[in-house]
N, C-alpha and C positions, 0 to 999 in steps of 0.2 A: 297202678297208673302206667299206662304204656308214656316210652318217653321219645319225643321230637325224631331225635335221628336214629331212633329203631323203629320206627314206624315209616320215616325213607326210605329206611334200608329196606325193609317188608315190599314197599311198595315198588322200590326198583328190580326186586328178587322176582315181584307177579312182572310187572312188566315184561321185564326181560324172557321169564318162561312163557307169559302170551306170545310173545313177539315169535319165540320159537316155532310154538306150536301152530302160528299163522305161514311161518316160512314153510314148514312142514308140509300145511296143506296146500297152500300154493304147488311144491314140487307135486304130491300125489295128483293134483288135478292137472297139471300140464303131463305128465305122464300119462294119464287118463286119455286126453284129446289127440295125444301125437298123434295117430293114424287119422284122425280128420282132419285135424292140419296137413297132411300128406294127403290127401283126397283134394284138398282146396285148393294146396298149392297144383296141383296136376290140372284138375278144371281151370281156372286162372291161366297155367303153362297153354293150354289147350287152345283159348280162346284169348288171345292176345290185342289187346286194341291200341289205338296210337294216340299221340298227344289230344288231348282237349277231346278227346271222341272214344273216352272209357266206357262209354253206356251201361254194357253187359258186366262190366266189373263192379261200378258203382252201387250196382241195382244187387246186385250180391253181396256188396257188403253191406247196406244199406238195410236189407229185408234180417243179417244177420244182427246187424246192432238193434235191433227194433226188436227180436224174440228174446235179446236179452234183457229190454226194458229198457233199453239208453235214450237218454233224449237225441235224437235223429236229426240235423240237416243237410238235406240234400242239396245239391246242385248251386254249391258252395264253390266258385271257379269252376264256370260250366261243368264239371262232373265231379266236383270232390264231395267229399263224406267227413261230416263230423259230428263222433259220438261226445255226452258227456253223461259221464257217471258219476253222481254224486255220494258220495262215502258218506256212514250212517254216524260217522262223527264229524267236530268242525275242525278245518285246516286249512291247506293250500293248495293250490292249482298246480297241476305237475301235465303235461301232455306227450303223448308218445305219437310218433308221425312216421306215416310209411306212403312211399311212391307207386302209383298203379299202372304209368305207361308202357307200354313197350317199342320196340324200334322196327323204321323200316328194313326187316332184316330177312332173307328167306331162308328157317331153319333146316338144319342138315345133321342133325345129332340124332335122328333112326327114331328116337324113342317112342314108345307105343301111342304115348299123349303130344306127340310132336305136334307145330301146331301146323294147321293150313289155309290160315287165313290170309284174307288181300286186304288190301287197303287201299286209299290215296295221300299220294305225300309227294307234295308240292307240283301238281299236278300230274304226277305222272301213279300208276298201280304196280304195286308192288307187295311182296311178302311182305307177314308182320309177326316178330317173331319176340318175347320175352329174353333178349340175349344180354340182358344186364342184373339180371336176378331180380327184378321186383316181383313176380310172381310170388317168391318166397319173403318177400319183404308184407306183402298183402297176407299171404296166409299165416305171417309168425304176428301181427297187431292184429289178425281175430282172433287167435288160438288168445293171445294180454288178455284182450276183451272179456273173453268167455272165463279166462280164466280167474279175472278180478271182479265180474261180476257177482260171482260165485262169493265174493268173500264181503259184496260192497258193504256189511254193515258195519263191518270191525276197521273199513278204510279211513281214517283220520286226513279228510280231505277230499279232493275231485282229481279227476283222471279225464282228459279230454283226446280223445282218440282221432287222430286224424288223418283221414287217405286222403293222399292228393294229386291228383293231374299232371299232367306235362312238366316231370319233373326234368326231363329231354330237353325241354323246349317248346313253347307254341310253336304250332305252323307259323309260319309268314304272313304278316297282316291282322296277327292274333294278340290278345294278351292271354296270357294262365302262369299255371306254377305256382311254387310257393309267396311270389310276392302277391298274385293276385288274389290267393288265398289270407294273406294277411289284410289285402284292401279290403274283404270282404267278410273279415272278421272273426277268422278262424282263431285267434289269440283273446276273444274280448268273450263275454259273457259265458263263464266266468272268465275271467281277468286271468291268462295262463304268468307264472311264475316263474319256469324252465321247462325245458323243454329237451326230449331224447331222438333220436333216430343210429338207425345203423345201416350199413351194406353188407352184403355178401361181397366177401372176394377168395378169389384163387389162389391169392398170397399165401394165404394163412391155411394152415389143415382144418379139416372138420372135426368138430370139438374143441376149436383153439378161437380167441378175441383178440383184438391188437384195439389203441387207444393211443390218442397223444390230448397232450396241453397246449396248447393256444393253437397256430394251422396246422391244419390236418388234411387240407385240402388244399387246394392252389384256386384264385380266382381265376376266370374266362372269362374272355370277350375274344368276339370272332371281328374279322377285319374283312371288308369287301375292297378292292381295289380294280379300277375300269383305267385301262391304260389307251388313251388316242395315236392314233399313227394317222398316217394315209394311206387309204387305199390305190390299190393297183395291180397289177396283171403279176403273175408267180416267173414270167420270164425275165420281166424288168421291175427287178425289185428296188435299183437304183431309183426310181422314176416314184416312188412314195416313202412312207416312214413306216418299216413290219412294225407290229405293237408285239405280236409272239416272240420274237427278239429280244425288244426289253423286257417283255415278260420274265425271259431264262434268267435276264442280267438282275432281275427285282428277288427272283426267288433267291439265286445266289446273294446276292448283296445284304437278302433279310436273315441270311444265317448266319454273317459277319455279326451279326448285333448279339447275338449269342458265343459265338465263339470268342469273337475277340471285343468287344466294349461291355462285357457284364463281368462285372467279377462273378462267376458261377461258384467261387467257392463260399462266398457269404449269401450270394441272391441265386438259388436256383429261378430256372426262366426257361419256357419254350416257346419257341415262334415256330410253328407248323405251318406251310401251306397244303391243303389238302384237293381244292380246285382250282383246273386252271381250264377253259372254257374260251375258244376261238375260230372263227374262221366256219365256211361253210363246202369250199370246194379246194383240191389240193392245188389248183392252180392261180389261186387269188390269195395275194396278199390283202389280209382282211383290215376294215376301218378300227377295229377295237379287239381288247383283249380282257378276259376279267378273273382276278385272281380271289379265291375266299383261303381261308386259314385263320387259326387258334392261336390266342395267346395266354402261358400259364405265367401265373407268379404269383409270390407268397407277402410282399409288402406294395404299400399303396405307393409309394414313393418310385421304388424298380418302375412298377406298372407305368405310373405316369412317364419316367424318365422310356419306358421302354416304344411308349407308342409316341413320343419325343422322335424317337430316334427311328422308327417306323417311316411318320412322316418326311421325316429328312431326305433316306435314304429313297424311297419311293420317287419324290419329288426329283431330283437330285438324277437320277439313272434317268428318268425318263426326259429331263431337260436333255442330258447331254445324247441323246438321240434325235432330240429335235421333235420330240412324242410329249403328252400333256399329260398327267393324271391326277386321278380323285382319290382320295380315300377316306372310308368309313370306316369308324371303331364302334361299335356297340356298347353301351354300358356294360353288358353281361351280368356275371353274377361274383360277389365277394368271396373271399376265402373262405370256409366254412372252420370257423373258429370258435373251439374249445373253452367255453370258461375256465378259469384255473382250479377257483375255489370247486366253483360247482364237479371238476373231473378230482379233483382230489377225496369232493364227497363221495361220488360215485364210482370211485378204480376198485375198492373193496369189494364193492357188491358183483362187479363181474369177476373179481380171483374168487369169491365164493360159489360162482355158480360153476366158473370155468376153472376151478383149482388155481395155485398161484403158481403153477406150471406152465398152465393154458393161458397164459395173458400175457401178452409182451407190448413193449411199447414200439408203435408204427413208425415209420420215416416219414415226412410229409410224401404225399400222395401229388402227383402233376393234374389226377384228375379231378373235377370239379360237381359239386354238387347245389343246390338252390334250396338247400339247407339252409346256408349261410345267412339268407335272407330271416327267417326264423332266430337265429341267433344275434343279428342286429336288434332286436327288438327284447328280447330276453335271454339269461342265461342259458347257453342250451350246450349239451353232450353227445361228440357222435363218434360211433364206433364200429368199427368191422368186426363180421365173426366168420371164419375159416370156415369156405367150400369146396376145398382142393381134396377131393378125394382119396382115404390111407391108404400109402402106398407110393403115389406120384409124384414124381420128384417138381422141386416148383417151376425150373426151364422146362419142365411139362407139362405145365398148367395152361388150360384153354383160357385165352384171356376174356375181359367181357367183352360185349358186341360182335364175337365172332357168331357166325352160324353153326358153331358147335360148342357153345356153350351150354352147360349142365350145372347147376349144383349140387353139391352131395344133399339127400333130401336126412340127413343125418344129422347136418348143420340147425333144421327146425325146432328140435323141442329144447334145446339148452339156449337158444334162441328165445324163444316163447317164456322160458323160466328166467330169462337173463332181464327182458321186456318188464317181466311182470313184479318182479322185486327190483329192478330201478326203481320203477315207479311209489312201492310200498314202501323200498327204502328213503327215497325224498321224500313223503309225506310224511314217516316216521321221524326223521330228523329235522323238517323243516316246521313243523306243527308248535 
C-alpha cells in the first residue's frame, strides 16, 4: 500500500520535473523566434504611427494573434488589441500589456529601417518616430504570444495579451490609453487578476532588468497657465501690463516650490515648464501669455500640496503686476505602483531569466507611465530591461524621446523569455 505522504512526495517530484521541462521549452521556443521578433521589431521601428491613429500596427498585431488561435478584439480604445488565450487547464487570469504609440519626433539615428513617416499632431505635420522604445515593447508581447501559445495546453489558466494605444497621450479633445482601455473592458472577460508590463531603458545594459516595490514611477499632470496683461505698443510698455514679464517671474517663482518648500529629501518632485507661447510681433507688447509644463511626484499628498502651491504662486506674481491668471491642472495619470506581494512573487522569476546578477533594484523613475491606471484596478508588476548597448558608458546613453534613440535589439529575446515565464510563473503559483 502506497502511503499519504509518499505519494505527495511522488507527486511534488512529477510536478516539479514537469514544471522544468515546460520552463525548458518555453526558453528553446523564444530562442527559436528571436530573429522574427527582430524582423517585427524593425517593421513596427519602420512604420511608426501616433497616439489613437496605430492603424498599421494594430492590424499587425491583430492578424498575428488570430494565426495563433487567440480570441481577437479589436479596436478596443480606438486601435488597441486584446488577445486572450485560454490555458488547457483551470486557473487564473494573469495579462501582459504593451504600448504601441510612437512620438511626434523626426528620426535621426541613420539606421537602415529608420523611419520616414509624417503625421499630424495638434495641428501641425511632423515626423513620427518610435523614440521611446515601444516598437520593442510590441515585438517582445507577440514573440509571449507565439511563444505560450505554443504550450497553451499545459497553461493552468488564461493569459490575456494586451496592445494598447496612446500610451503618450491622446491628442487634445480625445480620450485613449490605458484608462480608456479599461472603460472598455480590457480587464473583464475574463476577469484579469494581475497584470505585467515593462520598458526599455538606457539605464540599465542589455541583458540586465531593474524592478522596485510599491512607486516606480512618479505621477503626471500637465498644468496650462494663460497669464492677462494689457496690451500696447513695444515703445511704451509703461502704458500696459507685459504678460511675458510675469511669465519669466511664474517660471522662476514655480521653481522656488521645488528648491525651497519641498522637502526633496523625503518627496522627490519636479515642476518642468516646458512651453512658453506669446506675442506676435516684436514691437507689441501682447494681451496674453501661456505657459504649459509637467508635474512629477511620488505621494498623493506632495501632489495635492504641490499644485496648492502652484496656484498660490501663479496667482500671487501675476496680482502683483497688476496681470490676472488662470490655471489648469490635469488629472493626469497615478504613480505606476508595484504591488509588494505580487513583486516579491515575481523578482525570482526575472533573477532566473536575468541571472541574480542581471537584476538590480531601480530608483524611482521622475517618468511616468498609464500603467498606473492598470494597477489601480488590479495587482500589477512593472519593470525595465536594459537597452544601453555593451560597452556604453551610462552619461552616454541616448535618452528616450531623443531622435537618436536606438535599442539594443539584444535587449528582445530575454525579454520575450522574461514575458513569457512571468506569466507561467503567476498561473503556476496562483492556480
Amino acid at each position: 500500500m502506497i502511503r499519504i505522504p509518499f505519494l505527495i512526495a511522488l507527486l511534488t517530484v512529477f510536478a516539479g520535473s514537469h514544471a522544468t521541462e515546460l520552463d525548458e521549452r518555453i526558453a528553446q521556443s523564444v530562442a527559436a523566434i528571436e530573429q522574427q521578433v527582430v524582423s517585427w521589431r524593425r517593421d513596427i521601428h519602420q512604420h511608426p504611427e501616433l497616439s489613437n491613429r496605430e492603424f498599421r500596427t494594430s492590424k499587425k498585431v491583430a492578424e498575428h494573434l488570430q494565426r495563433l488561435d487567440l480570441e481577437v478584439r479589436t479596436q478596443v480604445a480606438h486601435t488597441g488589441v486584446v488577445g486572450v488565450l485560454r490555458g488547457g487547464l483551470p486557473g487564473p487570469v494573469v495579462a501582459l500589456r504593451a504600448d504601441m504609440d510612437g512620438l511626434p519626433v523626426v528620426e535621426r539615428t541613420g539606421l537602415p529601417f529608420a523611419s520616414k513617416a509624417r503625421g499630424q499632431y495638434e495641428g501641425r505635420e511632423v515626423g513620427v518616430m518610435h523614440a521611446c522604445g515601444h516598437d520593442t515593447h510590441v515585438a517582445i508581447l507577440m514573440g509571449a504570444a507565439e511563444v505560450l501559445a505554443g504550450v497553451r495546453d499545459e497553461l493552468p489558466g488564461t493569459v490575456v495579451f494586451i496592445f494598447q494605444p496612446a500610451e503618450e497621450g491622446a491628442p487634445r479633445g480625445e480620450t485613449g490609453g490605458a484608462k480608456l482601455m479599461i472603460e472598455e473592458g480590457a480587464l473583464e472577460n475574463p476577469s484579469v487578476d494581475a497584470i505585467m508590463g515593462l520598458h526599455i531603458s538606457q539605464s540599465a545594459a542589455v541583458g540586465t532588468a531593474m524592478y522596485r516595490a510599491l512607486g516606480i514611477m512618479a505621477s503626471a499632470q500637465r498644468f496650462d497657465i494663460e497669464i492677462t496683461g494689457s496690451q500696447t505698443h513695444g515703445a511704451r510698455p509703461w502704458a500696459g501690463v507685459d504678460p511675458i514679464v510675469v511669465a519669466a517671474q511664474v517660471v522662476n517663482g514655480l521653481q522656488t516650490i521645488v528648491a525651497r518648500q519641498i522637502d526633496i529629501t523625503q518627496h522627490p518632485v519636479v515642476v518642468t515648464v516646458g512651453m512658453i507661447q506669446a506675442g506676435v510681433r516684436n514691437n507689441i507688447v501682447p494681451e496674453t501669455a501661456t505657459l504649459s509644463g509637467t508635474i512629477r511626484t511620488f505621494d498623493p499628498d506632495i501632489r495635492a500640496l504641490v499644485h496648492q502651491k502652484i496656484r498660490r504662486t501663479v496667482t500671487n506674481i501675476a496680482s502683483s503686476q497688476g496681470a490676472t491668471a488662470t490655471i489648469d491642472i490635469d488629472p493626469g495619470v497615478p504613480v505606476t505602483f508595484n504591488d509588494p506581494q505580487l513583486t516579491e512573487q515575481m523578482a525570482p522569476t526575472l533573477k532566473e531569466v536575468y541571472g541574480q546578477d542581471g537584476v538590480t533594484i531601480s530608483i524611482p523613475v521622475t517618468g511616468a507611465e498609464d500603467f498606473s491606471f492598470y494597477q489601480e484596478q488590479v495587482p500589477g508588476f512593472f519593470f525595465y530591461i536594459g537597452g544601453r548597448p555593451e560597452g556604453v558608458p551610462i552619461e552616454k546613453a541616448i535618452p528616450n524621446h531623443s531622435p537618436f534613440f536606438d535599442a539594443d535589439e539584444g535587449a528582445l529575446k530575454p525579454a520575450v523569455h522574461a514575458m513569457s515565464r512571468l506569466a507561467v510563473d503567476f498561473l503556476r503559483a496562483s492556480g
